[in-house]
C-alpha positions in Angstrom: 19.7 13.2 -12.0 18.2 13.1 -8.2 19.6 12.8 -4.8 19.2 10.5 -2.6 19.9 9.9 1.1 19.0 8.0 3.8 19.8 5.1 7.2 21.3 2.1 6.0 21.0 -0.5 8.8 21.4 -4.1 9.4 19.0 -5.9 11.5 17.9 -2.2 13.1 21.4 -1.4 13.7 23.8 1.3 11.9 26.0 -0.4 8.8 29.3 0.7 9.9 30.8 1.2 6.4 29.6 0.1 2.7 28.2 1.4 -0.5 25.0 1.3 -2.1 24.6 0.8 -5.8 20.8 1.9 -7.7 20.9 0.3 -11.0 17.7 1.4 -12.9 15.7 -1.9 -13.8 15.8 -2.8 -17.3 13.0 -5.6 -16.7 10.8 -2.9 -15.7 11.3 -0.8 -18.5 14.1 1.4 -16.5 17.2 2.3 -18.6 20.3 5.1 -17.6 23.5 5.3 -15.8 23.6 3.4 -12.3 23.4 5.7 -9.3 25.8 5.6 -6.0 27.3 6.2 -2.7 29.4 5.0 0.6 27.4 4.3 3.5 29.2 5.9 7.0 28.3 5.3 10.0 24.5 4.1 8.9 24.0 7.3 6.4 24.3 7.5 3.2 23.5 10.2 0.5 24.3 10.4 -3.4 25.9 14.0 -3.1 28.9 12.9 -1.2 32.2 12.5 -2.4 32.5 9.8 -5.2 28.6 9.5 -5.0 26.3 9.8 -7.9 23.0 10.6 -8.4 19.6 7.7 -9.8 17.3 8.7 -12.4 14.1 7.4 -10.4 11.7 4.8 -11.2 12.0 1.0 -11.3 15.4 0.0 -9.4 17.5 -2.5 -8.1 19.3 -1.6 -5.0 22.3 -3.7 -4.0 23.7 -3.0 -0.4 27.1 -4.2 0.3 27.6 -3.6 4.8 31.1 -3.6 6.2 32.6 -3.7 9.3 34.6 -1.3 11.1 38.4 -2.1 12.0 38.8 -5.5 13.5 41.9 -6.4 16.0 45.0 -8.9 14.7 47.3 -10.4 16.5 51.4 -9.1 15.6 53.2 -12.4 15.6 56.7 -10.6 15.9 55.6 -8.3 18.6 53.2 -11.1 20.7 50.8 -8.0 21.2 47.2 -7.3 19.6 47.2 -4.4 16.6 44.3 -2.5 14.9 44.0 -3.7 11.5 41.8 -1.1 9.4 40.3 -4.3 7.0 36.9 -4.4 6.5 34.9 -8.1 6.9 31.7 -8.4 4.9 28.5 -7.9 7.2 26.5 -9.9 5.4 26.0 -11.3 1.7 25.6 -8.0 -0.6 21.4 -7.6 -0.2 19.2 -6.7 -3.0 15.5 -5.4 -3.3 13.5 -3.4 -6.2 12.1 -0.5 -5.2 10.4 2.2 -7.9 11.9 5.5 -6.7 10.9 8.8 -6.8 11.7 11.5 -9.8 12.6 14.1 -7.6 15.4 14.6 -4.8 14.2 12.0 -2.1 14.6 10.1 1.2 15.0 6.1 1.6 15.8 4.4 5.1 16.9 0.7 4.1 17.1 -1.8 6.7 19.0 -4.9 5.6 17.1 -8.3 7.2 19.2 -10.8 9.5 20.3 -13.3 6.6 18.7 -17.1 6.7 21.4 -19.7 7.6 
């Protein structure tokens, strides 16, 4: 198993929160145990906590971006709370990309999604 880390941005901006998943591509001959990780604060990297390590070659990389905490009004109270709820970014985003055998680097920039 290999590391690896990287940016994860959306339309050249940091992804707040969300996870990356590297599923090896079985169309392209790629078979193993998916790799993983949590993206914070536009990083990412496979050794962190609840993270897991790719097996390189052909992949498909899903990224799933998050928002930070959004504001919600308390009806009870009539005054505005932080609500710690994360709203999807954008639809989870996928790409192939044949990675390297070896501990590596990938910057990922997620495009502004067609309406």
């Amino acid at each position: 198993m290999y590391d690896i880390s990287g940016t994860a941005t959306f339309k050249g901006k940091p992804i707040p929160a969300g996870y990356l998943v590297f599923e090896p591509d079985s169309a392209n001959g790629n078979s193993g145990p998916a790799g993983r990780c949590q993206i914070t604060n536009g990083k990412y990297d496979t050794r962190s906590e609840d993270g897991r390590g790719i097996i390189g070659g052909p992949h498909l990389i899903k990224v799933m971006g998050l928002s930070s905490a959004i504001e919600a009004q308390n009806a009870k109270e009539g005054s505005f709370r932080e609500v710690n709820l994360p709203i999807p970014l954008f639809p989870p985003y996928e790409f192939s990309k044949d990675l390297e055998k070896k501990d590596s680097q990938l910057d990922i920039d997620v495009p502004a999604t067609k309406k």
